[in-house]
C-alpha positions as MATLAB code, in Angstrom:
seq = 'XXXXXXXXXXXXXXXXXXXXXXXXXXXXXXXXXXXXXXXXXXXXXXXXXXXXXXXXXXXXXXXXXXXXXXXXXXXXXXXXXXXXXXXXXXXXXXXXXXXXXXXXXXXXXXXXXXXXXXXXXXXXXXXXXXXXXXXXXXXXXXXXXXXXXXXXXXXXXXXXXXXXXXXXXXXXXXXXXXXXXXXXXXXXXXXXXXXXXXXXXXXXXXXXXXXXXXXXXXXXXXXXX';
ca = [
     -42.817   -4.543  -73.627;
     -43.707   -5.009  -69.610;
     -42.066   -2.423  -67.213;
     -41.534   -3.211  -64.013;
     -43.578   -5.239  -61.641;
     -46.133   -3.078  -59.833;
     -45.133   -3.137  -56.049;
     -48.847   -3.985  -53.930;
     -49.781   -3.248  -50.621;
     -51.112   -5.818  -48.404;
     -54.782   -5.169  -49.390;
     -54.270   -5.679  -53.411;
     -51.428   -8.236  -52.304;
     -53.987  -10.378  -50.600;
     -56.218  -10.230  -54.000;
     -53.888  -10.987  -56.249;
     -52.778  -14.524  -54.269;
     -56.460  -15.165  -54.835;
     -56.484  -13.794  -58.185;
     -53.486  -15.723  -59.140;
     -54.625  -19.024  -58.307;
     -58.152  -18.405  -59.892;
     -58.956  -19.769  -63.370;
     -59.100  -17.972  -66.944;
     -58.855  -14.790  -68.001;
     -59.110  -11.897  -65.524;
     -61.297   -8.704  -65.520;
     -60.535   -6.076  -63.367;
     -63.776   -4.020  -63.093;
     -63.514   -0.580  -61.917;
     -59.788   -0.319  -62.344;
     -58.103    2.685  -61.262;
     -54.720    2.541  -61.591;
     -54.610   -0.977  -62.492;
     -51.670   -2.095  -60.207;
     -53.451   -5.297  -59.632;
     -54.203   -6.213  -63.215;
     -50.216   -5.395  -64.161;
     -49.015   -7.566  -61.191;
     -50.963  -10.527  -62.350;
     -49.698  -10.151  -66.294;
     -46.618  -10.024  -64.937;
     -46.931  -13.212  -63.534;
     -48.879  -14.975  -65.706;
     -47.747  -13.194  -69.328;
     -49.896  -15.719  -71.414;
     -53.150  -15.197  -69.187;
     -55.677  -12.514  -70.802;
     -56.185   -9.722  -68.399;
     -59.043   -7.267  -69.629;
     -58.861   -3.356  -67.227;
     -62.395   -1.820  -67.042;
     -63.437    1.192  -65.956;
     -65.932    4.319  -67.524;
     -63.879    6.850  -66.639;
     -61.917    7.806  -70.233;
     -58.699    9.975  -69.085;
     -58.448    6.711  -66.255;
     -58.522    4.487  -69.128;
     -55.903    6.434  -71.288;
     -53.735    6.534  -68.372;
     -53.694    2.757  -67.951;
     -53.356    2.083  -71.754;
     -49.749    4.426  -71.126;
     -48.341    2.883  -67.882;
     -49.545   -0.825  -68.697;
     -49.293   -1.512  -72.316;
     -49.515   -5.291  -71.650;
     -53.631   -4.620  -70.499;
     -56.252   -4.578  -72.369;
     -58.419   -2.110  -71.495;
     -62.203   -1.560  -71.780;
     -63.831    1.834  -71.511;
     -67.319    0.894  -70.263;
     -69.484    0.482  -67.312;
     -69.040   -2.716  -65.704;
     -72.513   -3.591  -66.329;
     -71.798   -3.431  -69.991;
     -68.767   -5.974  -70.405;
     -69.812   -9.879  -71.328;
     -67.421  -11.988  -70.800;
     -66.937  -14.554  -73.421;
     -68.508  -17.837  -74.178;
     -65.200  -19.163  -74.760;
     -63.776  -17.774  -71.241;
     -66.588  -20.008  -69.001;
     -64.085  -19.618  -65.972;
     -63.076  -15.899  -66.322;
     -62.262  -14.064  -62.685;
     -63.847  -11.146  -61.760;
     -61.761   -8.918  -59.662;
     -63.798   -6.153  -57.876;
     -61.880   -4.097  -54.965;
     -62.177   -0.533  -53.583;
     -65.796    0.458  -53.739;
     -68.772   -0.030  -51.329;
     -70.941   -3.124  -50.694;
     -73.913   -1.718  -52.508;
     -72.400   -1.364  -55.794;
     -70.148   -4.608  -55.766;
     -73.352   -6.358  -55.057;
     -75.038   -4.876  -58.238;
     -72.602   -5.645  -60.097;
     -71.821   -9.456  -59.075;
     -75.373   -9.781  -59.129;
     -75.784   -8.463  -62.752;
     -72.500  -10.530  -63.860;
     -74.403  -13.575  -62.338;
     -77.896  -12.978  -64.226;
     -76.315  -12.214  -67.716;
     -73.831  -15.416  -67.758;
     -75.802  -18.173  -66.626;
     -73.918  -21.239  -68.021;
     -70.503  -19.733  -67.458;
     -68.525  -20.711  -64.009;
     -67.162  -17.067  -63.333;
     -65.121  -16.451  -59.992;
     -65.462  -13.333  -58.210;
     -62.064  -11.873  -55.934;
     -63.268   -8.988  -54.125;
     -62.533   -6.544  -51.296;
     -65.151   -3.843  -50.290;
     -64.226   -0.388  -48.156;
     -67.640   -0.375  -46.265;
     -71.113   -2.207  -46.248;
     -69.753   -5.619  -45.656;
     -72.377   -6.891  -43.950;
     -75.021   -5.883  -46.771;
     -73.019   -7.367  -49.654;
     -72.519  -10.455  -47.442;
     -76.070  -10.940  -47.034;
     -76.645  -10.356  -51.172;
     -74.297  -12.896  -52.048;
     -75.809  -15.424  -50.135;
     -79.041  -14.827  -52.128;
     -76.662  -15.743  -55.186;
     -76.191  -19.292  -56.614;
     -72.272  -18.642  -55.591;
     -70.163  -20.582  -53.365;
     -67.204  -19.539  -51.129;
     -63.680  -20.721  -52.279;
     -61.789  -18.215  -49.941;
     -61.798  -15.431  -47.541;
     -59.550  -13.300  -45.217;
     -59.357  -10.569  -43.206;
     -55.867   -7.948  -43.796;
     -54.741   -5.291  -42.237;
     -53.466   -1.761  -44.231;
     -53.366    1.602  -42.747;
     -54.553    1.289  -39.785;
     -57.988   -0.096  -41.516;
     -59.277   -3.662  -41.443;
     -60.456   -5.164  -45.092;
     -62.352   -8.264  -45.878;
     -61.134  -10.444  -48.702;
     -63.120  -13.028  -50.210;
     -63.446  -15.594  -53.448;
     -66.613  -16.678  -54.564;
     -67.490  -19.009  -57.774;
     -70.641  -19.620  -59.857;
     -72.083  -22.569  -58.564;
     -76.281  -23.250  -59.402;
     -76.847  -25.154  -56.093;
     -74.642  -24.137  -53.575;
     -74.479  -25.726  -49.834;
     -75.483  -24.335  -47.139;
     -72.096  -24.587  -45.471;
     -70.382  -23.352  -49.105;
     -72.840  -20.026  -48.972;
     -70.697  -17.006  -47.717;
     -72.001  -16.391  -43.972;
     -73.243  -12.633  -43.389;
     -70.811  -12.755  -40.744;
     -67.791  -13.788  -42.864;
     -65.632  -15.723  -40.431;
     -66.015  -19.574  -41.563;
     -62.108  -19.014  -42.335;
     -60.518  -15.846  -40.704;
     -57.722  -17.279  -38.311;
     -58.164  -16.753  -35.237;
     -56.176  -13.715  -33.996;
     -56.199  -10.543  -32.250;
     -56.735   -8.464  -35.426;
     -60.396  -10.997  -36.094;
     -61.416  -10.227  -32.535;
     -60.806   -6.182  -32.804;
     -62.438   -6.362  -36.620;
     -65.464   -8.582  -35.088;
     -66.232   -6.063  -31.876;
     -65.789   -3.089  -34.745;
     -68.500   -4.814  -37.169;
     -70.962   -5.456  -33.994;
     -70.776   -1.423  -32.950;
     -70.933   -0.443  -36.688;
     -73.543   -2.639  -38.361;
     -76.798   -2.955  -37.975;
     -77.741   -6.981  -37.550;
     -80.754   -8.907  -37.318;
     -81.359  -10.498  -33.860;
     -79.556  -14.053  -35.065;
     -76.516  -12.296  -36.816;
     -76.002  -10.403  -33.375;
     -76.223  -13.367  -31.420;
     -73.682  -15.267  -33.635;
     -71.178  -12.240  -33.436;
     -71.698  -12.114  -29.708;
     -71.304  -15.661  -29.953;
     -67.649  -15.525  -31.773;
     -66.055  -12.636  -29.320;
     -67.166  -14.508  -26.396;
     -64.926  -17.527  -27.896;
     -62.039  -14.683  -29.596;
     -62.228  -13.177  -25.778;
     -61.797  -16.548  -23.978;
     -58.495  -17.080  -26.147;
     -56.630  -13.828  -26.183;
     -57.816  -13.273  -22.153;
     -54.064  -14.246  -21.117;
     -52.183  -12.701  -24.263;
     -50.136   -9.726  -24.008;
     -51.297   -6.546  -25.572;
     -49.292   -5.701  -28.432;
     -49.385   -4.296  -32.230;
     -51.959   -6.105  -34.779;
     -50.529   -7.584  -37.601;
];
């Protein structure tokens, strides 16, 4: 029997409209509490939703609070998805670049002929996962920019695709489809103190603020949304 519906914040919110609209079943690697993966059975009741993470009193405590889960005790880079679940989602939120790009990349290399969609959100190294991705034979579906706790977070949907276009690849700079606003121009002039570009990702960011600048010259300061 399902309890209530978890209530999200804006971050895991944001996910789970991508999550929601993404095919197959869903695998939420590195789980935690598991909010997300509850929220989207709740939803969708008849969808398989698999909760993975290592940790085993983490995984006990989802198996009490969200009997509706499955839930996998392993390392992420242990789980295969199955050949019957080509499309699965791969939901990946709340730890740094380095380590979502190992595992995407690993996911990638050991399911070739699947079409697996990633949703994920990193807390830091942003610009080094974006770069690794667009070494990977993915394609951008979505991306977005929210705004929790005072802290900016980058949201973004990939899929498996073999030959990706240029203009599909995510951008190391990730703002092909960020709407313009004041919260993209603060998060842009935070990346360009914080990360360390090559000279043609610093010209490109210098590039956007000069255009964000131009736009919100004449608006009147206020609270970011």
């Amino acid at each position: 029997m399902c309890g209530a519906e978890p209530v999200l914040g804006d971050r895991l919110g944001a996910l789970a409209a991508f999550a929601l609209a993404s095919p197959g079943g869903l695998w939420d690697l590195g789980a935690d509490h598991a909010d997300l993966a509850a929220f989207i059975k709740q939803r969708q009741p008849a969808r398989s939703v698999t909760a993975v993470d290592r940790v085993p009193s983490i995984c006990a405590r989802i198996a009490r609070r969200h009997p509706s889960l499955r839930v996998v005790c392993d390392t992420a880079t242990a789980i295969t998805v199955p050949t019957a679940d080509r499309e699965a989602t791969v939901v990946i939120a709340g730890l740094g670049g380095d380590t979502v790009a190992g595992w995407v990349t690993d996911l990638v290399a050991r399911h070739p002929h699947h079409h697996l969609h990633f949703v994920l959100c990193p807390v830091r190294q942003c610009l080094e996962l974006r770069r690794q991705l667009g070494q990977l034979p993915l394609a951008l579906k979505a991306e977005g920019l929210v705004r929790e706790r005072g802290r900016c977070y980058e949201t973004v949907w990939l899929r498996q695709d073999p030959s990706p276009s240029a203009e599909q690849r995510p951008w190391p700079m990730g703002q092909s489809r960020w709407p313009r606003s004041a919260l993209r121009e603060r998060y842009l002039r935070e990346r360009v103190h914080a990360s360390r570009f090559r000279p043609d990702e610093a010209a490109d960011y210098r590039s956007l603020l000069g255009v964000e600048s131009a736009l919100h010259a004449n608006a009147t300061p206020g609270r970011l949304h």
